[in-house]
Structures are given as structure tokens and as C-alpha cells.
C-alpha positions as CSV (number, residue, x, y, z in Angstrom):
1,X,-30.8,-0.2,-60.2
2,X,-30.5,-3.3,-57.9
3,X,-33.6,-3.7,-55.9
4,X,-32.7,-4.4,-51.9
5,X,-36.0,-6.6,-49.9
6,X,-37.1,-5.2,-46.6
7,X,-36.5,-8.5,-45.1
8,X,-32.6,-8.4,-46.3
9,X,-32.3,-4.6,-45.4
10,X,-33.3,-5.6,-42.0
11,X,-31.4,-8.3,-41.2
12,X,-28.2,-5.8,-42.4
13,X,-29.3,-3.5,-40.0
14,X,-30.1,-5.6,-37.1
15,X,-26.4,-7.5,-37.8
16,X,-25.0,-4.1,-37.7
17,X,-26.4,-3.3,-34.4
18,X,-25.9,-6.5,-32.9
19,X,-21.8,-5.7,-34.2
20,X,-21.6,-2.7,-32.7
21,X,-23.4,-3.9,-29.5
22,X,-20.9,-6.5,-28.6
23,X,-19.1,-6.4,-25.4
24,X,-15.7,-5.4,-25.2
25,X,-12.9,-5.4,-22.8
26,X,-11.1,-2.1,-22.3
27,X,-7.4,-1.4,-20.6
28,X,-6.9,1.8,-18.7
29,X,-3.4,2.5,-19.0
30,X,-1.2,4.9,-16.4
31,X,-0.5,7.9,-19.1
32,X,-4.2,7.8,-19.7
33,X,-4.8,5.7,-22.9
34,X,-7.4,3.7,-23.2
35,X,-7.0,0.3,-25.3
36,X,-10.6,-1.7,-26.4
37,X,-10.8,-4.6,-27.4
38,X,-10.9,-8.6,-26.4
39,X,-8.4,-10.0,-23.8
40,X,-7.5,-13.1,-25.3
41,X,-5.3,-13.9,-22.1
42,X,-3.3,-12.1,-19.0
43,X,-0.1,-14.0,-18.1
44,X,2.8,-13.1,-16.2
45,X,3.5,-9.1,-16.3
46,X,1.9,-9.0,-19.3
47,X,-1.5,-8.6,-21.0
48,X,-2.9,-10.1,-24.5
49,X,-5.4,-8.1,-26.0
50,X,-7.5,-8.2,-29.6
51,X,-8.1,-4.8,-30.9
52,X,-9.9,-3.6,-33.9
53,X,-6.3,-3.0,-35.4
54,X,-4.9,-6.2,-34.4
55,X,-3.0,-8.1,-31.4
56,X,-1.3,-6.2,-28.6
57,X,0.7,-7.1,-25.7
58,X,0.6,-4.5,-22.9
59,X,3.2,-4.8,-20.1
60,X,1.1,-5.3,-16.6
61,X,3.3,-2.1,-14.9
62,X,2.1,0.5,-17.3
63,X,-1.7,-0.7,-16.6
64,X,-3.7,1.2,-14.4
65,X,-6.9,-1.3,-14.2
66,X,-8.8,-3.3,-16.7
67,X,-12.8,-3.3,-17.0
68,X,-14.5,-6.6,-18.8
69,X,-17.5,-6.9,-21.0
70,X,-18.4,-3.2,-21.0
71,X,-20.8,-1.6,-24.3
72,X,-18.3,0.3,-27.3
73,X,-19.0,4.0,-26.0
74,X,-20.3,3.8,-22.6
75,X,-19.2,5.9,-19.6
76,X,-16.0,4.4,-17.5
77,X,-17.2,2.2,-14.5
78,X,-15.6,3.6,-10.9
79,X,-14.5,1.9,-8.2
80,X,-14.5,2.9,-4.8
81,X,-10.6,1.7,-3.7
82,X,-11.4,3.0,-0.2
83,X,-14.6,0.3,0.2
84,X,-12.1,-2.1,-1.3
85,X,-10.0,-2.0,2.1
86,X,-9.2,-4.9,4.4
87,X,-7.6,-7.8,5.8
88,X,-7.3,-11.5,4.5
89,X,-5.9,-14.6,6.2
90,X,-4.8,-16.4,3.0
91,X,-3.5,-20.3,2.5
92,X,-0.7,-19.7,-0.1
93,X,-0.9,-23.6,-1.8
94,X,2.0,-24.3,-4.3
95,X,1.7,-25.7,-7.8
96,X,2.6,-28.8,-8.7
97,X,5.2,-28.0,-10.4
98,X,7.3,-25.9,-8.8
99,X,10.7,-27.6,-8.5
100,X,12.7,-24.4,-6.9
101,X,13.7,-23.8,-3.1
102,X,11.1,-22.5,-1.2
103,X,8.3,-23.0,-3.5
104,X,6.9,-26.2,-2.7
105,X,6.1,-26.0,0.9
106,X,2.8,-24.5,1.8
107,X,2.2,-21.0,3.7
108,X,0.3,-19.2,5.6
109,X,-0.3,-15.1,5.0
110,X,-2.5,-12.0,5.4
111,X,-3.1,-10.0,2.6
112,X,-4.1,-6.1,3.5
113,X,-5.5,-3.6,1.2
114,X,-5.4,0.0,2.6
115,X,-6.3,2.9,0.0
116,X,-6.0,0.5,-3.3
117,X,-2.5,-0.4,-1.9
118,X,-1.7,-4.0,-1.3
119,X,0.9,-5.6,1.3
120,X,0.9,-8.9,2.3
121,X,3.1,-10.2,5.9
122,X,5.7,-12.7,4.2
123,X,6.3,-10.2,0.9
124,X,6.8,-7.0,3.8
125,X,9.5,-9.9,5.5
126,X,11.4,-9.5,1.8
127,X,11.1,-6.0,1.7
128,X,8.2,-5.9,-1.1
129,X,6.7,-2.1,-1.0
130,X,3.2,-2.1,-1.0
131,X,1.8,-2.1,-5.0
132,X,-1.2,-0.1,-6.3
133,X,-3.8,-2.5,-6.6
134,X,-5.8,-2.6,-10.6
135,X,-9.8,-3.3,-9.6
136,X,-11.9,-4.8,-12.2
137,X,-16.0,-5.2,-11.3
138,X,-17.5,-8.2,-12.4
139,X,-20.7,-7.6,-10.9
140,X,-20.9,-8.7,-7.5
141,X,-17.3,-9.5,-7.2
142,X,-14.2,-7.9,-7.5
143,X,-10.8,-9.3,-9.5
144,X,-7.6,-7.5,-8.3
145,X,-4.5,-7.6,-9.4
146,X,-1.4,-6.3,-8.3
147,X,2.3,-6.7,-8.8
148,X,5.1,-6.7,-5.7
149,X,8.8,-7.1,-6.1
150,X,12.2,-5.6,-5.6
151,X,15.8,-6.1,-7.3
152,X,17.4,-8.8,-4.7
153,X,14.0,-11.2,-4.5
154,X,12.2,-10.6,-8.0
155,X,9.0,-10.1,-8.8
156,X,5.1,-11.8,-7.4
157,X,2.1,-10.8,-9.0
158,X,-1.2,-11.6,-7.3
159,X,-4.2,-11.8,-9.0
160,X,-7.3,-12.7,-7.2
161,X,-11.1,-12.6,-6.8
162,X,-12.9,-10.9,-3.9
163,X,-16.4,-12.3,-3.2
164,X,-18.0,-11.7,-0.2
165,X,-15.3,-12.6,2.5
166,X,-14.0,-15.2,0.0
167,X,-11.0,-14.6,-1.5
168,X,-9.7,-17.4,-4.3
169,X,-6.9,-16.6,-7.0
170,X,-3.2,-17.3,-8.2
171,X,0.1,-16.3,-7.5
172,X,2.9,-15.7,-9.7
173,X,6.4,-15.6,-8.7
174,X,9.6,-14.7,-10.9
175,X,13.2,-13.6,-10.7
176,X,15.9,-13.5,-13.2
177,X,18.8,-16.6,-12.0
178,X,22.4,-15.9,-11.3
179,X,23.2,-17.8,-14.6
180,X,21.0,-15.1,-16.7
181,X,17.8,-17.4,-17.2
182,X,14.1,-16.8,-15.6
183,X,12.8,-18.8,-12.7
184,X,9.2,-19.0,-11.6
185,X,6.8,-20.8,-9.4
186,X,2.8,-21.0,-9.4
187,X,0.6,-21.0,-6.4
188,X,-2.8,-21.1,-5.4
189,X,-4.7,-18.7,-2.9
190,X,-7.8,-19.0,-0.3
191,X,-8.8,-17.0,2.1
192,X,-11.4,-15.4,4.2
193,X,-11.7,-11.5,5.1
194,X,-11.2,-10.9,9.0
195,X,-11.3,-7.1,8.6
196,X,-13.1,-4.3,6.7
197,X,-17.3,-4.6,5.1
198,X,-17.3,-8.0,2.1
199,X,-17.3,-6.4,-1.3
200,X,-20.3,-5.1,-2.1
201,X,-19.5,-1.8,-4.0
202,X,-20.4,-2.9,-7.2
203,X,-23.5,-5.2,-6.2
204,X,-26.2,-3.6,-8.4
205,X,-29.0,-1.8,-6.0
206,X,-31.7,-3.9,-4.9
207,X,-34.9,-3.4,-7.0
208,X,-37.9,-2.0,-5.5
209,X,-39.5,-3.5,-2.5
210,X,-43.1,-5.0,-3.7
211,X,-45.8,-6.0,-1.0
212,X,-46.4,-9.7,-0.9
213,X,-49.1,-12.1,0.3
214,X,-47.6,-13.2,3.9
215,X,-45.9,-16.4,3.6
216,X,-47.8,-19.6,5.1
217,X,-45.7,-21.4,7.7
218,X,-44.9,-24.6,7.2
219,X,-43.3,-27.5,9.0
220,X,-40.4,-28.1,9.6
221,X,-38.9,-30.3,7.7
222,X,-37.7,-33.7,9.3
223,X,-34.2,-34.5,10.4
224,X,-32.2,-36.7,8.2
225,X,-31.8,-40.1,9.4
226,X,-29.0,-41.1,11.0
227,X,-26.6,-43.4,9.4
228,X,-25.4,-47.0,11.6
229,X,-22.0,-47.7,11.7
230,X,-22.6,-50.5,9.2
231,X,-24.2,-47.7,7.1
232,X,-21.3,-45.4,7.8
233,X,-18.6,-48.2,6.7
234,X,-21.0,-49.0,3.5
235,X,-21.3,-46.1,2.2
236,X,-17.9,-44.9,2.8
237,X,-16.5,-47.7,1.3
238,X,-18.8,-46.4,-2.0
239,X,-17.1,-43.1,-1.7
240,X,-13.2,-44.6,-2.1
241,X,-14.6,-46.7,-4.7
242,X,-15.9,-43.5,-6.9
243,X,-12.6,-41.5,-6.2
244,X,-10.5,-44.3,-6.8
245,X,-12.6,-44.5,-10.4
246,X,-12.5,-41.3,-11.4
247,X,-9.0,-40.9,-10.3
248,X,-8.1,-44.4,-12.6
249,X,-10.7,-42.0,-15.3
250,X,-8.3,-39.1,-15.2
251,X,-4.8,-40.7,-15.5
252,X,-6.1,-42.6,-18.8
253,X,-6.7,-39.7,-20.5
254,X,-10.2,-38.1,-19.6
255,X,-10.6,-33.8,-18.6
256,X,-14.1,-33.7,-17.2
257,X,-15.6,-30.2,-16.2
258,X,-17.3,-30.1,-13.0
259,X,-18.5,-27.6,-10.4
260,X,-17.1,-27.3,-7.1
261,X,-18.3,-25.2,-3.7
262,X,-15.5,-22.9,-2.4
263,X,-17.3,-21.6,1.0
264,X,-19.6,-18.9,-0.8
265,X,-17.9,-18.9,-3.7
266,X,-18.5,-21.5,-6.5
267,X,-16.2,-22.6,-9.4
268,X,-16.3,-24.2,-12.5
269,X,-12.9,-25.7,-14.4
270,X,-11.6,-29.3,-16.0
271,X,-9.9,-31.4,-14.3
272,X,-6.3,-32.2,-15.3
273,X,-5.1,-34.6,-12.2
274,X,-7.0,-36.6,-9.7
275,X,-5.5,-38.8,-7.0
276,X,-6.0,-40.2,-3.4
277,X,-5.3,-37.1,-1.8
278,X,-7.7,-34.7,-4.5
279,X,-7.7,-33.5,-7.7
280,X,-6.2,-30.6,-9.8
281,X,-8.8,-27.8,-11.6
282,X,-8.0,-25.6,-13.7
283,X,-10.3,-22.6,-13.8
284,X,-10.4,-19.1,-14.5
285,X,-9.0,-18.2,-11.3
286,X,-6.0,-20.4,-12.0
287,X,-5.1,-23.8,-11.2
288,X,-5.7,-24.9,-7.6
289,X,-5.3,-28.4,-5.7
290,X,-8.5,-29.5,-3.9
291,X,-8.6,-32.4,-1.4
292,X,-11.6,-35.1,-1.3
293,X,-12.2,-33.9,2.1
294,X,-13.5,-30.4,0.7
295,X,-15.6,-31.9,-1.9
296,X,-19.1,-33.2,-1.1
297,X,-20.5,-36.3,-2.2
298,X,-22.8,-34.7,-4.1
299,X,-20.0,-32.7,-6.0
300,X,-17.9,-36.2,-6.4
301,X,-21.1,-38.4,-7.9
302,X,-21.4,-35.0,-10.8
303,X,-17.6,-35.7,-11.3
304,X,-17.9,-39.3,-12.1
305,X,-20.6,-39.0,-14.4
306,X,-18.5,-36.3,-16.1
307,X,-16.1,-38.9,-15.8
308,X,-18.5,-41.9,-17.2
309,X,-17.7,-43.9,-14.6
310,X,-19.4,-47.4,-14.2
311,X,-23.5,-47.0,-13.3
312,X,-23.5,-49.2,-11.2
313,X,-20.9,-47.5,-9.1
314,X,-22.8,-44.0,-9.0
315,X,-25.9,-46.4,-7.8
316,X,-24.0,-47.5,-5.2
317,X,-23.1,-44.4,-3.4
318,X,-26.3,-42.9,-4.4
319,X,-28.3,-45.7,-2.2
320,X,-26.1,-45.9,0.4
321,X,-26.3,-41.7,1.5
């Protein structure tokens, strides 16, 4: 008889809970089955997911809602759809590759959510009914994804992140051509909530309130000096010089990652294109375009040292804030 160590009967055991105690994804589906596993990807109407069994691809229409990272056996997460409700004012941004008629010219819409249904103003002008929208919590935010379309116009799918007031995501447009082959356009979305509470329905509840020492007061802190126009010109001249590099990075070749500020909401993705006008990121919410004007100096100096642009360069704008 084969004598097993503690210390290796252990470290079985602990692998086996630590096994079992991974997170999985799970799919809700409209006739009531329930798929777990790992989404390895959701692209356009449909979804990719890893199961114990093998891979599966699950058309979007016949999916109810989607939860992420939940434990094997624990209870099903609710959402309230009714505290989901609202209004949007959304800039509809079109990918840079979209080649078709009416897809590359930017819009402006407003998305409303009443009773997990979703309409937005320019689909209601195609006739699009309103869609059941699928929620899926990620803690203090909300992804939602629903799918609008009729025979004569095809078929958009929005999926999209609610934050706060913020909302950021993708659009994804598609229709079947007159000589029998697929078309489809990519855009970007932004918007802020101008009706209805932010998300909050999912926010975990806030811990018990613990008595603390009264804060000291403190001074205020002093106001930044202001620049002089020779300042100004200096140190935008150091700006240019850093987008122009890391723009000049980019096109040879390099993807850096780097974090950029969305109002509340913060993202993190590569970037794939930079130019005079901004850069391209692609993140988990999609691909979006965002100009230099939205990104801070602080946010363009992390870039070019993701970048490796020159030192002396980052120095520059550094000194001259």
C-alpha cells in the first residue's frame, strides 16, 4: 500500500477547492436553461462560451441576460429592471472603418429604458420596436445589451455600460445587401443620464458607520500659479511635441496600454492609431476614437512613456506645467 504525505494530501485538497472555487460566467437563456461556463467573446448576435463539455455558440435572441464571474452553485443574482429606467443623451461616433452610406457621419441620440425595454429616437425614426434589454451586474455598474431591428433596415445591437450617469459602449449595425452578402458598420457611444436615479442597484450596501476622531481642519491649499503667455506658448508647444511623438510611436509599429478619464468613468485599452486629431483605444467596451482635447496632460505624459518616447521630451512638458 502506497503511502500518501500530509503535505501532498493537502495540497490535492486545497487544489481541488481552489478548482471548484473558480469564477464562472453563466447564460440565462429565454426557455429557461442555464449554460456555465467561460465567455471567451460576445460578437455580433452571437455569444462564445467555454463549458465543462466544450465550446458553444449561443445566438444573442435566445439569451435572456448573462451574469459574469459568479461561484459554481450560488443563488442567481436579480436585477431590479424597473431601477434600471431612464433617459440618455448619447454621441453615436462611427468607426473607422465604416465605408457604407450613412455610417460615417456622426449622430446625435437619446437612448430610453422604460421597464427593461430599450428605444432609442433615430432607431423609433426606422421603425425599430423597443427590444428587452439583458442586464448583467458588475458591481457598481451595469452592462446592457440589447438587440433592435426590423426586415426593411436590419439589425443594431447595443451593448453598453451604465455607470453612474455615464454611459460608454458600442454599437453594432447589420443587414443582409440586395446582392445576398452582409454589411455592417461599428460605432462608438457616450452619454450622460438626463432622467431617472444613476445605477446604483447593485452597489453593495455601505458597511457600518464607525465613530471617528473629528477631522483637524486644515488650510487650504494654495492656488496654482498662473501660467504667462510665454509659459502658455512653452509648454503648449511641449504638448504638440509629445503627441506628435507618440503619434510617429504608433504608426511604426508600437500598441501601448494606457488609462484614460471618461467623466466618472475610467478606461483602460491599447492603442492601435494615434494622430493629430487623437487616438484609437481598444477596450473592453469596444473601440472608441478619443480626441487630444479630452485627454489630460497627465494622461498624454503616461502614454508616451508607454510609448518610450524620448526623456527628454517627457522632461520637457513635465517642467513646463
Amino acid at each position: 500500500m502506497r503511502y500518501v504525505t500530509p503535505i501532498l494530501l493537502a495540497a490535492v485538497v486545497m487544489v481541488g477547492h481552489a478548482e471548484r472555487a473558480e469564477a464562472l460566467d453563466r447564460v440565462y437563456m429565454k426557455n429557461g436553461t442555464v449554460v456555465e461556463g467561460r465567455i471567451l467573446k460576445t460578437r455580433f448576435l452571437q455569444v462564445f462560451i467555454e463549458t465543462s463539455t466544450g465550446n458553444r455558440t449561443i445566438p444573442m435572441n435566445t439569451v435572456d441576460r448573462v451574469e459574469r464571474n459568479v461561484q459554481p452553485g450560488s443563488a442567481a443574482r436579480t436585477i431590479d429592471r424597473a431601477a434600471q429606467d431612464g433617459e440618455w443623451n448619447v454621441r453615436v461616433t462611427p468607426g473607422k472603418n465604416n465605408t457604407l452610406r450613412h455610417t460615417t457621419q456622426g449622430y446625435d441620440d437619446t437612448f430610453t429604458i422604460t421597464g427593461g425595454m430599450l428605444t432609442t429616437k433615430v432607431s423609433a425614426q426606422y421603425k425599430f420596436p423597443p427590444a428587452r434589454c439583458r442586464f448583467t451586474p458588475h458591481g457598481a455598474t451595469v452592462e446592457v445589451v440589447a438587440e433592435l431591428g426590423n426586415r426593411k433596415h436590419g439589425k443594431s445591437l447595443y451593448t453598453f455600460t451604465l455607470a453612474g450617469k455615464k454611459l460608454a459602449g458600442t454599437l453594432e449595425w447589420g443587414k443582409l445587401g440586395e446582392d445576398g452578402k452582409p454589411k455592417s458598420a461599428q460605432f462608438t457611444l457616450l452619454g450622460t443620464q438626463t432622467k431617472g436615479a444613476p445605477v446604483a442597484s447593485v452597489t453593495p450596501p455601505p458597511a457600518t458607520a464607525k465613530k471617528r476622531p473629528p477631522t483637524p481642519v486644515r488650510a487650504a491649499a494654495p492656488k496654482p500659479k498662473e501660467l504667462t503667455p510665454e509659459q502658455k506658448a512653452k509648454r503648449d508647444a511641449a504638448v504638440a511635441a509629445l503627441r506628435a511623438a507618440i503619434a510617429s510611436k504608433v504608426a511604426g509599429g508600437a500598441r501601448p496600454k494606457s488609462s484614460f478619464k471618461l467623466g466618472a468613468t475610467s478606461i483602460r485599452g491599447t492603442v492601435t492609431a494615434a494622430g493629430a486629431d487623437g487616438v484609437t483605444v481598444r477596450s473592453p467596451m469596444g473601440s472608441m476614437s478619443l480626441s487630444w482635447r479630452g485627454i489630460s496632460v497627465n494622461e498624454a505624459v503616461a502614454l508616451g512613456r508607454a510609448c518610450k518616447v524620448d526623456a527628454a521630451l517627457l522632461r520637457a512638458v513635465e517642467s513646463a506645467r
